[in-house]
C-alpha positions in Angstrom: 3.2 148.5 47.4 4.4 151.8 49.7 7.8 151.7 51.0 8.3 152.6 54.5 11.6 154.7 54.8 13.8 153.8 57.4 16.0 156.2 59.2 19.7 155.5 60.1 20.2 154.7 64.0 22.0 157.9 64.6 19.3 160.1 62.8 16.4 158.3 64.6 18.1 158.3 68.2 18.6 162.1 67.7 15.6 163.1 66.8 13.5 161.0 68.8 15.3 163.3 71.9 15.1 166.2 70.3 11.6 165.7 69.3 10.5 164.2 72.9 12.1 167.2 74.7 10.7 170.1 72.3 7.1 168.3 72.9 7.7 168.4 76.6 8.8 171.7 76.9 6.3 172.8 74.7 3.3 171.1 76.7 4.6 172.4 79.6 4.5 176.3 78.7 1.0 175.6 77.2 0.1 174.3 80.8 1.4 177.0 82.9 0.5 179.8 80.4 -3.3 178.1 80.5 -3.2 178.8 84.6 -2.0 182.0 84.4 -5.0 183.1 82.0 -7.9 181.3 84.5 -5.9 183.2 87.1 -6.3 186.6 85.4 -9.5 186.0 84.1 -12.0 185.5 86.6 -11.3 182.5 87.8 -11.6 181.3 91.4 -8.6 180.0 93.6 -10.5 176.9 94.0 -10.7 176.5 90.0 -6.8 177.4 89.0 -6.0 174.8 92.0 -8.2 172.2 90.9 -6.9 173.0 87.1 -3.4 173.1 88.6 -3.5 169.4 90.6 -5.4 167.9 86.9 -2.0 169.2 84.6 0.0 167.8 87.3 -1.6 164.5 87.2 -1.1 164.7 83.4 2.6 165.2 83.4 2.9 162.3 85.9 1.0 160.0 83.8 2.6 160.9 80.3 6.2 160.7 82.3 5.4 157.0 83.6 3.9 156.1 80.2 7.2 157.5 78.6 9.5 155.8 81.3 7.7 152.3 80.3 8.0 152.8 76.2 4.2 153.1 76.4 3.1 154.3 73.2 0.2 156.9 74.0 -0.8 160.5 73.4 -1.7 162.5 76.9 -3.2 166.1 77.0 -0.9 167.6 79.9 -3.9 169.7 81.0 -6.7 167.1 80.9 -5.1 164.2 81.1 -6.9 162.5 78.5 -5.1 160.0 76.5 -5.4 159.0 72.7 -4.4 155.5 71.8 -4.0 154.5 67.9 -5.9 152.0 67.1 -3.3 149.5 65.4 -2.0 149.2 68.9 -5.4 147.3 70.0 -7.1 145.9 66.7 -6.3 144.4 63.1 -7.8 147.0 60.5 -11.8 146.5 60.5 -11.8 144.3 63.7 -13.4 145.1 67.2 -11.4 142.0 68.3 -8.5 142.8 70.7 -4.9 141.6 69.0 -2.5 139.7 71.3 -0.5 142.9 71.2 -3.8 145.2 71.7 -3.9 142.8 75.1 -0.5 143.3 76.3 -0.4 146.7 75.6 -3.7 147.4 77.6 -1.5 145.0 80.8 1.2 147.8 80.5 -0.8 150.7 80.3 -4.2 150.7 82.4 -1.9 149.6 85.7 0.0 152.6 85.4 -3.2 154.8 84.6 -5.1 153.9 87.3 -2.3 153.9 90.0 -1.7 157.6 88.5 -5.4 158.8 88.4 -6.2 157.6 91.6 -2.7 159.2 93.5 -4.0 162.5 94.5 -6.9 162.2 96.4 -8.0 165.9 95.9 -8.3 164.7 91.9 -9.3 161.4 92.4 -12.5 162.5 94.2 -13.6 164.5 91.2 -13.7 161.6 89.2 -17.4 161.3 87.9 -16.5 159.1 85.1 -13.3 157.1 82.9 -15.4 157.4 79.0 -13.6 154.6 77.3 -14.1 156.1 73.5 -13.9 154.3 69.9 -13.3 156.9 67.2 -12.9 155.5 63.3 -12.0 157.5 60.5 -14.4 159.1 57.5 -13.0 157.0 54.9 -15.8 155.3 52.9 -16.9 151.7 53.5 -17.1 149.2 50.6 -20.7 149.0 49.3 -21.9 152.3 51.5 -23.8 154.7 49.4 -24.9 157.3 51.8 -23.5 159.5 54.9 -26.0 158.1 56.9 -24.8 154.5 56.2 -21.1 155.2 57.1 -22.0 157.0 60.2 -24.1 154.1 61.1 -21.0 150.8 60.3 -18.5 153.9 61.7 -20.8 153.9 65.0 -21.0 150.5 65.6 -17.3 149.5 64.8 -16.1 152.2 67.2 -18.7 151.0 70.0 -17.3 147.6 70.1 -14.0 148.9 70.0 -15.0 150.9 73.1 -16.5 147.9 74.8 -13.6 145.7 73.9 -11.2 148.0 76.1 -13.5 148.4 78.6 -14.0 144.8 79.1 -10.3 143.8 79.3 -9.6 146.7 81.3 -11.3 144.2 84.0 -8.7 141.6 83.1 -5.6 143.9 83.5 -3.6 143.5 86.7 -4.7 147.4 88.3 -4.7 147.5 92.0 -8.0 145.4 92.3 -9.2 147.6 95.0 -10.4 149.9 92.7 -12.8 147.5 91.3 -16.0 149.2 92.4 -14.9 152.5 91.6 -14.4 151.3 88.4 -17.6 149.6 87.7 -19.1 153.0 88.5 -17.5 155.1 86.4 -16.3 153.4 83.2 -18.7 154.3 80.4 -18.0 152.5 76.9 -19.0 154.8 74.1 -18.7 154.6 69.9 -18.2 158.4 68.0 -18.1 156.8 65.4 -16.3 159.2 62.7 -17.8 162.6 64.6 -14.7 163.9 65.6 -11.7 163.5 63.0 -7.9 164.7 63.5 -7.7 167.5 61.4 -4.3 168.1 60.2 -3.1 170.8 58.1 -6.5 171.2 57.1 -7.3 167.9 56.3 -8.8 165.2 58.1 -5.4 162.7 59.4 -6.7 159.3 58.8 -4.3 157.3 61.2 -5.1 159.3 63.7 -8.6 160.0 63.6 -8.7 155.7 63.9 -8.1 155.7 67.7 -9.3 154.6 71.3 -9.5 157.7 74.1 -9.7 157.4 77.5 -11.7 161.1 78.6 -12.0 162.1 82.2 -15.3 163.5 82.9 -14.8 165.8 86.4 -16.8 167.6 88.8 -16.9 171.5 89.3 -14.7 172.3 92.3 -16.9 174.8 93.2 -20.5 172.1 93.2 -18.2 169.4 94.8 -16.5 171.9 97.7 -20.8 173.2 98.4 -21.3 169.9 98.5 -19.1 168.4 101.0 -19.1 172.1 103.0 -22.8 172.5 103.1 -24.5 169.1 102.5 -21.7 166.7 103.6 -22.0 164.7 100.3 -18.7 163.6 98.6 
């Protein structure tokens, strides 16, 4: 059996600071050194703006996530957010645990409230993809590639639909319910796109649920509404 080590209070309560405010510091720089490049490469104002308003919508969400003890991974530039899968399911299982459920009441609230504050993002919205990732790790009684992509795919589907569905039971401002029906999109990638680290393909985290914003170009979106009067 594997023993899990346990740090001493003082060791843990140090480093979890230390550790939360090198990561922060860290994704912060990577933010604003990211701008300054799309500024000095070509980019237009309208681009770096809308680039701008996305980080800042990511820092606001991981912050209110952190402020709650919400455990979840957020890309400060895009926003997207990686959840580990033994927060939503039992190992295997497409079935939502108890604590999968009261974790998703904590957490889609507070992203939707977030994604939906600036209006200038909000608009740009196309779609919320509610994505199940699994791991490569071989299946018992799988002989082939083809086979493990295939139990992979369908595993991480109904993972993906799982979410997607209780998202709907959540307690989100319910005025967003039509927006929502248009642009959640439940989809399985099966074990396509692994967490390499170190050169090697991270197991734990490769098992995981992402919520990925898909957004409209600035530039189409500000033709549009200039030109055509579409938003």
């Amino acid at each position: 059996m594997l023993k899990r080590y346990t740090r001493k209070p003082d060791e843990v309560d140090g480093n979890v600071f230390w550790t939360t405010m090198s990561d922060m510091f860290l994704g912060l720089m990577m933010v604003f050194m990211t701008l300054f490049i799309f500024a000095m490469t070509g980019y237009s104002q309208l681009r770096v703006q809308a680039q701008k308003i996305q980080s800042e919508v990511a820092q606001e969400l991981s912050q209110e996530l952190k402020k709650q003890n919400i455990d979840a991974d957020v890309d400060l530039m895009t926003g997207h957010v990686k959840i580990a899968d033994l927060n939503l399911f039992a190992v295997g299982s497409y079935e939502l645990t108890p604590s999968g459920k009261a974790y998703l009441d904590k957490l889609i609230p507070t992203y939707f409230r977030v994604m939906f504050s600036k209006p200038a993002f909000a608009n740009r919205i196309l779609n919320v993809l509610v994505q199940g990732h699994s791991d490569s790790q071989t299946f018992r009684g799988v002989n082939t590639r083809e086979e493990q992509f295939i139990k992979n795919l369908d595993l991480s589907t109904k993972r993906a639909i799982a979410v997607e569905s209780y998202i709907f039971k959540t307690k989100y401002d319910k005025k967003y319910t039509n927006k929502l029906m248009k642009i959640l999109v439940a989809e399985g990638k099966s074990n396509s796109e692994p967490i390499i680290v170190n050169g090697k393909e991270n197991y734990a985290k490769s098992r995981r649920v992402e919520l990925r914003l898909m957004l409209r170009d600035p530039e189409i979106q500000d033709f549009l509404i200039k030109e055509l009067g579409v938003k």
